[in-house]
Each structure stands twice: as structure tokens, then as C-alpha cells.
Backbone bond lengths (Angstrom), bond angles and torsions (degrees), N, CA, C in turn:
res aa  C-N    CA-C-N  psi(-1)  N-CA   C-N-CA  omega(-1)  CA-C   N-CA-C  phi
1 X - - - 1.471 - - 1.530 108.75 -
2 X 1.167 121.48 135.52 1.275 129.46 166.98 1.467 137.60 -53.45
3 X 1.143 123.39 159.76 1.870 101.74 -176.93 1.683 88.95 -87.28
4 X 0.880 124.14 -22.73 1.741 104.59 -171.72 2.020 101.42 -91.18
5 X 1.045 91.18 -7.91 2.036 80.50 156.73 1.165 105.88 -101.00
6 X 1.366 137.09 -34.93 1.408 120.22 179.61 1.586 108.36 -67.51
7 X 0.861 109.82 -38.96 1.771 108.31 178.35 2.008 108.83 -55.46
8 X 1.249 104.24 -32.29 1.636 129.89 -152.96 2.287 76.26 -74.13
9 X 1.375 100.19 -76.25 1.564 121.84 173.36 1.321 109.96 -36.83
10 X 1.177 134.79 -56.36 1.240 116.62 176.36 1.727 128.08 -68.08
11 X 1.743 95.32 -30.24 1.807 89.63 -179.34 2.056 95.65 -64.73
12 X 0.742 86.98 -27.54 2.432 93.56 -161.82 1.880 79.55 -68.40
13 X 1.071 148.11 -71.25 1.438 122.88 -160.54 1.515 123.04 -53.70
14 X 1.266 113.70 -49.28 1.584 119.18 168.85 1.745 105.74 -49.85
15 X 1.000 124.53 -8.31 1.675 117.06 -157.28 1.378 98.51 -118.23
16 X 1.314 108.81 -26.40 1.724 128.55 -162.34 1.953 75.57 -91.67
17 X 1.043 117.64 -69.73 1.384 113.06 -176.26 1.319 114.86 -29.21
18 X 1.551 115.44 -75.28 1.600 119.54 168.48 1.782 123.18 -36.66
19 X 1.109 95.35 -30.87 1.394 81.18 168.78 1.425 126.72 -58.23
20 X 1.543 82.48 -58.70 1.780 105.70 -165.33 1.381 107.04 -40.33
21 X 1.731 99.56 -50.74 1.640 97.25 173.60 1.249 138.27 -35.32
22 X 1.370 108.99 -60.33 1.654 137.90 -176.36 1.492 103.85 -59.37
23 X 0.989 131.49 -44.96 1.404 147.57 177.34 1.788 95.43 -60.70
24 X 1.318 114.90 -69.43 1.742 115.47 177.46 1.049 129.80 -54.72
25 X 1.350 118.96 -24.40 1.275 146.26 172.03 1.663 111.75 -73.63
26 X 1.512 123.28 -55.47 1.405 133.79 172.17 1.386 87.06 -66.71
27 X 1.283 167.20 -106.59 1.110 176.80 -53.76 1.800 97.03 -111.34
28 X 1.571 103.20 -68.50 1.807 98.62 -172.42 1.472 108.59 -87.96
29 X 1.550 117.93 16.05 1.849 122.07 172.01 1.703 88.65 -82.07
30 X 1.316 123.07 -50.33 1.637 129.29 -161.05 1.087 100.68 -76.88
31 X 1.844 117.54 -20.27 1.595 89.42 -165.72 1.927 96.45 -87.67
32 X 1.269 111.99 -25.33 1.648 126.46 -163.88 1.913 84.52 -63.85
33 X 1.321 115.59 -54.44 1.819 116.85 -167.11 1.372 95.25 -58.45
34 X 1.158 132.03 -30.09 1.619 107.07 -159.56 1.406 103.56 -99.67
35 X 1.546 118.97 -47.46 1.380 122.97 -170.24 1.651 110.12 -99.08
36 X 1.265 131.98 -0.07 0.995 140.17 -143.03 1.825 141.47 4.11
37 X 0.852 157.29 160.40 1.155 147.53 -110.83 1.730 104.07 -99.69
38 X 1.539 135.72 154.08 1.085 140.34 -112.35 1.467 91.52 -74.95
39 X 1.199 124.10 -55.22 1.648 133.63 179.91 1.451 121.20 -53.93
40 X 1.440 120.83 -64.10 1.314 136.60 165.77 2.114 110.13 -35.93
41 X 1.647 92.54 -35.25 1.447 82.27 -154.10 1.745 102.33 -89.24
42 X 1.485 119.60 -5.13 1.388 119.98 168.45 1.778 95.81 -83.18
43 X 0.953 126.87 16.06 1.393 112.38 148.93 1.678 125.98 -48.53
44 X 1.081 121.71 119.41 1.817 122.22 156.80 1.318 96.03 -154.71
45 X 1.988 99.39 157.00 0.804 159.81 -178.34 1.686 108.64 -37.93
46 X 1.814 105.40 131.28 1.616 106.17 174.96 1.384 96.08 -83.34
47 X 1.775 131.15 143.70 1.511 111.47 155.62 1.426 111.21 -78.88
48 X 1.080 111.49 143.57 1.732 131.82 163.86 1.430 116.91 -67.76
49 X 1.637 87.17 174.08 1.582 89.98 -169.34 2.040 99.52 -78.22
50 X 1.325 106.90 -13.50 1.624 117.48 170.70 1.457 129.92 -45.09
51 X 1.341 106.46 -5.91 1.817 112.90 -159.88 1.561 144.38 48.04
52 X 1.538 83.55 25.24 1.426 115.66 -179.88 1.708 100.88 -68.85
53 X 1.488 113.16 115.80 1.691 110.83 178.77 1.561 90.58 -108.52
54 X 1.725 91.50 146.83 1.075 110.04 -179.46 1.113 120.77 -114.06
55 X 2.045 118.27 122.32 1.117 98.31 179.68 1.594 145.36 -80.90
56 X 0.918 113.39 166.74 1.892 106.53 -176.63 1.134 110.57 -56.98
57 X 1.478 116.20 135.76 1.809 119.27 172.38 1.290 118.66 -83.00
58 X 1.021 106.22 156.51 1.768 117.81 179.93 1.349 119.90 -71.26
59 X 1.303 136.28 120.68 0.999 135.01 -167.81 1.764 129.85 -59.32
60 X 1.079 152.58 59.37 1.717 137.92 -132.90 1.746 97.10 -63.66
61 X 1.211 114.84 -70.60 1.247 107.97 172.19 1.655 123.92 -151.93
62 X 1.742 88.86 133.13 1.703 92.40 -167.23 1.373 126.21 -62.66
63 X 1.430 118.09 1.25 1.178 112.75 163.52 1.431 119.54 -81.06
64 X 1.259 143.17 45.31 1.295 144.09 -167.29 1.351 92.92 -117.01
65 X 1.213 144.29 107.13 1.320 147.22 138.25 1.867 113.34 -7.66
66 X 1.327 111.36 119.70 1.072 128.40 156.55 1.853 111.40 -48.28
67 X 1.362 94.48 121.63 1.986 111.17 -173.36 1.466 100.33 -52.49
68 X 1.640 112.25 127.29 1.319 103.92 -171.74 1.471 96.51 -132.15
69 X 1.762 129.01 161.67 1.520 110.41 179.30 1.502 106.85 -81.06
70 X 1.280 97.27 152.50 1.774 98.46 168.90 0.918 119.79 -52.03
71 X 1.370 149.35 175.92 1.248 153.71 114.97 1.708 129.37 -34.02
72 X 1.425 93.28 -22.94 1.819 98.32 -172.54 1.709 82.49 -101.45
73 X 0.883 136.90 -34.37 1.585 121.08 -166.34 1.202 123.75 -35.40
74 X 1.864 135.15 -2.50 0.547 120.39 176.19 1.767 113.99 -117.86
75 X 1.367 111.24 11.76 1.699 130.03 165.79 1.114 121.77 -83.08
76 X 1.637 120.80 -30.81 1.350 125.25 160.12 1.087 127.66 -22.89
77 X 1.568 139.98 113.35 1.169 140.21 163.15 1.163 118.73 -35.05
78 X 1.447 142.01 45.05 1.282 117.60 -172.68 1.176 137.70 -74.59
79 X 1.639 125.39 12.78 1.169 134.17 166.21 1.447 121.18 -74.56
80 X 1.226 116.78 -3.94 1.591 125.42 -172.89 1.995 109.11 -117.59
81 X 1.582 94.64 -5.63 1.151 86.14 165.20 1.582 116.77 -115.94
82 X 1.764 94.73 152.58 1.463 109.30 -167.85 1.789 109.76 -107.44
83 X 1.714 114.87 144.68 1.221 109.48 174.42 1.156 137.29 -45.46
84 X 1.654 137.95 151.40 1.410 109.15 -172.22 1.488 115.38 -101.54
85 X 1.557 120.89 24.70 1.096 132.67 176.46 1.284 91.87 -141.92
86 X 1.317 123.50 125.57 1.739 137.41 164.25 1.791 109.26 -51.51
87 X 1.099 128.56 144.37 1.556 144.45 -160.01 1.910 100.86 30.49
88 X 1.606 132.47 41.73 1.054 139.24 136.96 1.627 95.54 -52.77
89 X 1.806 103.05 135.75 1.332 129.01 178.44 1.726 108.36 -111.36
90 X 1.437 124.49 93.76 1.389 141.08 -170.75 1.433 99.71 -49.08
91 X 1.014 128.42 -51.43 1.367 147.28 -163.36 1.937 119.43 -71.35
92 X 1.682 91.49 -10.71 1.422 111.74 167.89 1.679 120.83 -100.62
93 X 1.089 100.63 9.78 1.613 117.99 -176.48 1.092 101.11 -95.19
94 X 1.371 120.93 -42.87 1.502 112.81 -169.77 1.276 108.20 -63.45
95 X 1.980 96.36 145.49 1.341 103.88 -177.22 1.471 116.44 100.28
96 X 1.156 107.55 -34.23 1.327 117.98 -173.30 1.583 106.97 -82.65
97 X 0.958 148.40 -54.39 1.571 141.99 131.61 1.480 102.64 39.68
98 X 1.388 82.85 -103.28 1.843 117.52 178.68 1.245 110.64 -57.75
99 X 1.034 158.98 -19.92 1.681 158.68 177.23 1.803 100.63 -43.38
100 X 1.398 107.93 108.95 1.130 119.88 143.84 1.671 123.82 6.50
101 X 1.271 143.35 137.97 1.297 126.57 -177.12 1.969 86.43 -161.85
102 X 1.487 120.58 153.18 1.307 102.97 150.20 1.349 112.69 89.06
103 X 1.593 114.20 6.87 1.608 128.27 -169.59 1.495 101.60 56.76
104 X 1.351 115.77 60.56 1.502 132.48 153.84 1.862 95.30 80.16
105 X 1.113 133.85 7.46 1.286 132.00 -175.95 1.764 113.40 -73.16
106 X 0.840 117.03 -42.12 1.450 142.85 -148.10 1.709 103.10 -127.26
107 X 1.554 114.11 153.57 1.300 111.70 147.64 1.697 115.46 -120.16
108 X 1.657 115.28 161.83 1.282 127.47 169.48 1.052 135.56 -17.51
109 X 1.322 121.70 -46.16 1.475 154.62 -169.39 2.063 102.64 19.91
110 X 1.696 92.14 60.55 1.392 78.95 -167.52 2.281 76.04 -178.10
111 X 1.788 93.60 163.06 1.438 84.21 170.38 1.561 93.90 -140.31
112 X 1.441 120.06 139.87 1.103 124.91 163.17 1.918 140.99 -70.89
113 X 1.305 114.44 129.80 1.791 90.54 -168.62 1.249 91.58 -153.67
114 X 1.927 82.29 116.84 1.867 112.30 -165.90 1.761 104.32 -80.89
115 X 0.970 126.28 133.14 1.346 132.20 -170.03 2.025 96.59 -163.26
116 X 1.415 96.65 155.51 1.351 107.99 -173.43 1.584 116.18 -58.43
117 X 1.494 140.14 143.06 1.114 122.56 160.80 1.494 123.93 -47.36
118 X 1.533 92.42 141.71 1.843 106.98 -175.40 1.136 110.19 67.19
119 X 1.531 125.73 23.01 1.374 126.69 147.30 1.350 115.96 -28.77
120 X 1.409 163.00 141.80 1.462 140.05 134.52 1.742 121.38 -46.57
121 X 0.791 106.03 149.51 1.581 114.71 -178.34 1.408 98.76 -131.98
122 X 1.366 114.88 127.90 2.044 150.94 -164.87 1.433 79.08 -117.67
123 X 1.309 90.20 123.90 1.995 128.52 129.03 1.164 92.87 -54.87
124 X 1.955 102.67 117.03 1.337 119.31 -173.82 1.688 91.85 -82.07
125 X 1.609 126.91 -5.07 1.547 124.76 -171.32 0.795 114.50 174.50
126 X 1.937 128.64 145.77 1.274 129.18 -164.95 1.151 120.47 -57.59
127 X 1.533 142.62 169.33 1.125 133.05 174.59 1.805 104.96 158.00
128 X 1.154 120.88 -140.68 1.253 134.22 170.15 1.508 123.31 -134.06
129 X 1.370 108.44 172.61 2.033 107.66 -165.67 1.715 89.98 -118.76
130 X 1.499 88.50 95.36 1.691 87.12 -173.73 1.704 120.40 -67.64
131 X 1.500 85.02 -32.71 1.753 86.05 -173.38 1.593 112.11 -149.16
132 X 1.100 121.29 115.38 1.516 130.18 168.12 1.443 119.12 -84.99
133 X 1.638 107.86 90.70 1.602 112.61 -172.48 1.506 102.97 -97.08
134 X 1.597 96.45 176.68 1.737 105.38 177.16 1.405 87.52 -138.90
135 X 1.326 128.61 133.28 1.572 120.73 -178.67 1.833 86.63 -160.16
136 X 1.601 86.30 151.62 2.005 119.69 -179.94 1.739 100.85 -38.25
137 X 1.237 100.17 -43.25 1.545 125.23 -153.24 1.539 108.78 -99.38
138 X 1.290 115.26 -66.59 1.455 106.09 175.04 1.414 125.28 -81.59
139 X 1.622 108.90 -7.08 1.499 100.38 -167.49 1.823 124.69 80.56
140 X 1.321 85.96 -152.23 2.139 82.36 159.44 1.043 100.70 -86.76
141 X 1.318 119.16 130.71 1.529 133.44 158.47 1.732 124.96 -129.21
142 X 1.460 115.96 157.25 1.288 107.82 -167.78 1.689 90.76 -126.63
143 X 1.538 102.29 136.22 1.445 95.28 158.58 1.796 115.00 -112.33
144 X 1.278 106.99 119.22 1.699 104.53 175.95 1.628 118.83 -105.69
145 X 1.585 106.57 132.08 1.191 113.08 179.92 1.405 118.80 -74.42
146 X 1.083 139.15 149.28 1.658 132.17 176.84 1.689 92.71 -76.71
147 X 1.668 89.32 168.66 1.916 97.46 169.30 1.385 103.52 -60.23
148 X 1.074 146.20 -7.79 1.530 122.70 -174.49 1.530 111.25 -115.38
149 X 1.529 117.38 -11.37 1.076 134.84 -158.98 1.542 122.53 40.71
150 X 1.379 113.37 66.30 1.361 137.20 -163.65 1.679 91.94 -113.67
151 X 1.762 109.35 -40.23 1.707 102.31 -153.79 1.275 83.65 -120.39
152 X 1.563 121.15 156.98 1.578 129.19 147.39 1.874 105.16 -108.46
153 X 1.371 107.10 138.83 1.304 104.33 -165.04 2.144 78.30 -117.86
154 X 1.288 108.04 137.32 1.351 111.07 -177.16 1.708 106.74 -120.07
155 X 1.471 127.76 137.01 1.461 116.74 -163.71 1.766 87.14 -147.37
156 X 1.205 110.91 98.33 1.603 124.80 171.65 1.631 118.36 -102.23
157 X 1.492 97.73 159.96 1.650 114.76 173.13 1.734 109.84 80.60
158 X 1.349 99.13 14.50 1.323 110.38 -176.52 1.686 108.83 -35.83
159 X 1.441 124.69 160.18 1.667 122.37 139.23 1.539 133.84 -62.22
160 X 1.466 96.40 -42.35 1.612 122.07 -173.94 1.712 101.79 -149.56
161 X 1.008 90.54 -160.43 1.707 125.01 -178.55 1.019 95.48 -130.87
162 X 1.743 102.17 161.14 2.077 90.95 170.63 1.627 88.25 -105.17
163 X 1.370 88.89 150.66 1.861 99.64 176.23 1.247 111.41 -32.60
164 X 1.490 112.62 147.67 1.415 133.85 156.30 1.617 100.46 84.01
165 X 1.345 114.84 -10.28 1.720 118.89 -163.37 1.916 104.92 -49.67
166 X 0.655 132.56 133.72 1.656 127.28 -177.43 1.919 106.61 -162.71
167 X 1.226 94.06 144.11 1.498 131.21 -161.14 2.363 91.97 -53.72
168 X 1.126 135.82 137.20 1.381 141.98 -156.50 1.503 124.09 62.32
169 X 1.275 106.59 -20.88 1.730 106.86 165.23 1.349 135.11 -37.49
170 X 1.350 112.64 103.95 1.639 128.15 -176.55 1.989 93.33 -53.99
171 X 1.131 111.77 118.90 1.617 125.93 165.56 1.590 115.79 -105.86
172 X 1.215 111.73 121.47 1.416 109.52 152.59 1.684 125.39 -59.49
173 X 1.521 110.24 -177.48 0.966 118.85 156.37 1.242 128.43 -69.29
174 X 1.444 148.27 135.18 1.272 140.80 -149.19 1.334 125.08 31.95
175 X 1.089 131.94 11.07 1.709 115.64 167.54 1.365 104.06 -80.04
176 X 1.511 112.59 143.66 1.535 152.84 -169.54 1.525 89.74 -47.49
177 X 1.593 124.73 116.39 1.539 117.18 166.28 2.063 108.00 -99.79
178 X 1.808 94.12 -11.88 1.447 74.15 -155.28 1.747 97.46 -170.39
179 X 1.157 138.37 -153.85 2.141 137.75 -179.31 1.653 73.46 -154.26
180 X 1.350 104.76 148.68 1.257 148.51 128.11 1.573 108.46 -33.58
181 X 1.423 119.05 124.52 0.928 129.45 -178.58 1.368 123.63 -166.50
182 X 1.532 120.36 175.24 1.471 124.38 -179.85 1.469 109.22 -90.08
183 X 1.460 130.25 -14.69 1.641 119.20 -154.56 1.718 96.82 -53.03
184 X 1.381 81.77 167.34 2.021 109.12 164.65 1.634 76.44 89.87
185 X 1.674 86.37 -122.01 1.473 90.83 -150.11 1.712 109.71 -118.62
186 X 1.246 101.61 22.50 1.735 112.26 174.29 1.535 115.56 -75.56
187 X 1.472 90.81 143.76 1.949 89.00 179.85 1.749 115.61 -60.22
188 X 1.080 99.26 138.69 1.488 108.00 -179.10 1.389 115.66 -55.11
189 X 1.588 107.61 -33.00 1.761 106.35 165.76 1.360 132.88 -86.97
190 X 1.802 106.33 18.80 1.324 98.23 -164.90 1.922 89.45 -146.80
191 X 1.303 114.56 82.31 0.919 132.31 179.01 1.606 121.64 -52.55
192 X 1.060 145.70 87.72 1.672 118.72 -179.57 1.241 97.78 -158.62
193 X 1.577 138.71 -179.58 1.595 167.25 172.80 0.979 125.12 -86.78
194 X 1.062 124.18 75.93 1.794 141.50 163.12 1.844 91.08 -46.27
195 X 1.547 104.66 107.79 1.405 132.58 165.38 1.269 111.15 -110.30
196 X 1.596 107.22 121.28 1.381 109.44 156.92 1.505 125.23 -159.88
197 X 1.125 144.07 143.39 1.563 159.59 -77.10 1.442 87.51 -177.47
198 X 1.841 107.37 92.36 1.936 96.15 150.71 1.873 102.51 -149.00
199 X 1.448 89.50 159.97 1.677 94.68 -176.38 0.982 110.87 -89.63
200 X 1.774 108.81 161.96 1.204 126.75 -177.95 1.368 113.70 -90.55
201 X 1.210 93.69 150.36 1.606 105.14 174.15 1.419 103.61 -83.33
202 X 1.503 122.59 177.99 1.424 123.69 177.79 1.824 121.23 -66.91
203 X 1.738 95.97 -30.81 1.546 80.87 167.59 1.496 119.05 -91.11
204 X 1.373 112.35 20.43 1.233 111.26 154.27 1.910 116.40 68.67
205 X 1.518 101.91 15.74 1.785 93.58 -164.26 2.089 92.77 -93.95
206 X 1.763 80.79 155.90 1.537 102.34 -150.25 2.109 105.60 -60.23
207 X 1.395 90.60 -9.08 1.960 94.50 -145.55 2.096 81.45 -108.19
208 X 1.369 124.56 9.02 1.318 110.68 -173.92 1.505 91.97 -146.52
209 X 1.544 99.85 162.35 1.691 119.86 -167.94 1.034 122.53 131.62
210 X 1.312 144.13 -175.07 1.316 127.78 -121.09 1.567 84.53 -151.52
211 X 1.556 118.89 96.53 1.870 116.03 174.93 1.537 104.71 -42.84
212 X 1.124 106.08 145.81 1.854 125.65 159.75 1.918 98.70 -137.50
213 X 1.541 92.59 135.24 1.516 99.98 -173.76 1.381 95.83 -70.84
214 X 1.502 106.81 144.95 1.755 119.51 178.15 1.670 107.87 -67.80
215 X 0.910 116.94 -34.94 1.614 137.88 171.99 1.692 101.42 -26.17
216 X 1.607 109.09 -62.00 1.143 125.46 -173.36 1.290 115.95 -95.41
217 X 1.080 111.48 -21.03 1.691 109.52 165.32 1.591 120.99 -63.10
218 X 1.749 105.33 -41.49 1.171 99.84 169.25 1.530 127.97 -93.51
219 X 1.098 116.64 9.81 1.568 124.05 -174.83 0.904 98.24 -121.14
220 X 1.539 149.07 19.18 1.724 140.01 -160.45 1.523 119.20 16.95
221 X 1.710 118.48 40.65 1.159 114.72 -179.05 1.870 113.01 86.49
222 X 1.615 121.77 -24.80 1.255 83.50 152.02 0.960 135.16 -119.19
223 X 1.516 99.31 -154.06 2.055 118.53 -155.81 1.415 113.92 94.52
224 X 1.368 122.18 34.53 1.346 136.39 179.92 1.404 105.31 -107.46
């Protein structure tokens, strides 16, 4: 081989590399927008008192562990945290956890809370707005980190965002993250906030962690 093909060969691998990337990279952005990311996307639907049936979701992949409670779910401060819809009834969550999802395959790992469109929706607690997604499934969704980044608190099917809302934003407790809404894949007549409560692992990324039912997050386990 020549020195002016080996010179030729070496610029084409670095370039051949960059591609590959950009290509892998566009590849798992489309797959996160459509189906959204492994936790978020076993999200479905509470039925209402409307007779709205819901159909079974598609499975992404069966190796995903069935939503299980943490172990810490029951150390949680939950006296310092507040609902994320004002006159939300805690005590109507239960159950909702565990609900069937997936034609009985799967559970919820999440609780639903029906309230009028453009409800406001409260940061159940201070912390940060780790990630502002758009996904098939959740719609607009927000994921917020607690101050310690121990919890991800997840709030889907939004209407909107509230203005200015953007991805590192220091949040209080109760300030407005977002309306009640149908996006993703909620019935258009049955407006409400797919809530759900899971921990972080140590590297802390927004789309993985371990569900804990909200039920018990906010009751420290009781009413059982």
C-alpha cells in the first residue's frame, strides 16, 4: 500500500466513525420520541367512571422488570410532601400502583388523577426539572429531580408546560410545572396526570430507576 493511500485510509476511518455515531445517536433520539423511555413507556391509562376501555399496550421489551416498591419507600419524608393537584384525594391512589396494564401482563407502576383540563399541576417538592420530554406515550412530560436527587417525580399527558419551564431549572415546592391534559396517548375525554414516583440510581439518569407506588410515598406506607 502506498503512503498516499494509507494517509487517504486513515482520514475515511475517523469520518466512517462519525458517521456511524450520528446515525446511532438519531436512531435511539426516535426510538425515546416515539415509545418513550423504558419506565415512562409502561405507562397506561386508569378507566373512568366514563366507560372509556382501554386498550392493551404494546410491549417494548419483555425484559423490563415488573414495577416493584423500593425498599426505601418507606423513609421518605412524606409529611413534607404536597399533592400535585390541589384537593387531590391520596387515599384514591391506592391500588392504582398494582392495576393490571398490558392485558394483565404488566402493572401501572404509576397512579392516575382525573381533574379538569388546565388544572395547574405543583411540584409535589423542591428540587430541579431534569428533563422536558415529548413521547407517543406520555405526551408532554416533565421529569423532576428532588433536592438531593434521590427521587425522580414523573408528571405526564400534560396540556402545556407552564411558560418559560426549561430543562436545569431550580423549582420550588408547588410552583406550576405544567395543565392537566390529554397528550400522548390518553383519551381525549378523560383529561388527568399520570403521576409516578421512582428512584434513582447513582448515575442518576432521568429515563431509569426503580418505581415506588405514590400511594406510599405519600402516606409512609399507611392505610393498609
Amino acid at each position: 500500500m502506498t503512503r498516499v493511500a494509507r494517509k487517504r485510509r486513515a482520514r475515511v476511518r475517523p469520518l466512517a466513525a462519525l458517521v456511524a455515531a450520528f446515525f446511532a445517536g438519531a436512531a435511539v433520539d426516535a426510538w425515546l420520541r416515539t415509545y418513550g423511555p423504558p419506565i415512562p413507556d409502561s405507562v397506561r391509562l386508569k378507566a373512568d367512571s366514563s366507560g372509556i376501555t382501554i386498550a392493551p399496550s404494546r410491549t417494548i421489551d419483555s425484559r423490563i422488570e415488573e414495577p416493584k416498591i423500593s425498599a426505601t419507600a418507606g423513609s421518605i419524608p412524606h409529611a413534607t410532601l404536597r399533592v400535585p393537584i390541589d384537593g387531590a384525594l391520596v387515599e384514591t391512589w391506592k391500588g392504582g400502583f398494582d392495576e393490571r396494564r398490558g392485558g394483565g401482563t404488566r402493572g401501572h407502576g404509576a397512579v392516575d388523577i382525573l381533574a379538569p383540563r388546565n388544572t395547574p399541576v405543583h411540584a409535589v417538592a423542591s428540587g430541579m426539572i431534569a428533563k422536558i420530554f415529548e413521547s407517543k406515550a406520555g405526551g408532554h412530560t416533565v421529569y423532576q429531580f428532588d433536592a438531593d436527587g434521590r427521587l425522580c417525580y414523573y408528571y405526564a399527558h400534560l396540556e402545556r408546560y407552564a411558560d418559560a419551564l426549561h430543562e436545569g431549572q431550580a423549582i420550588n415546592q408547588g410552583d406550576v410545572i405544567g395543565y392537566v391534559g390529554t397528550s400522548g396517548n390518553a383519551p381525549a375525554n378523560a383529561p388527568h396526570l399520570h403521576f409516578a414516583v421512582f428512584e434513582l440510581g447513582p448515575d442518576r439518569r432521568w429515563w431509569q430507576g426503580t418505581p415506588i407506588d405514590p400511594y406510599i410515598v405519600f402516606t409512609g406506607g399507611l392505610g393498609d
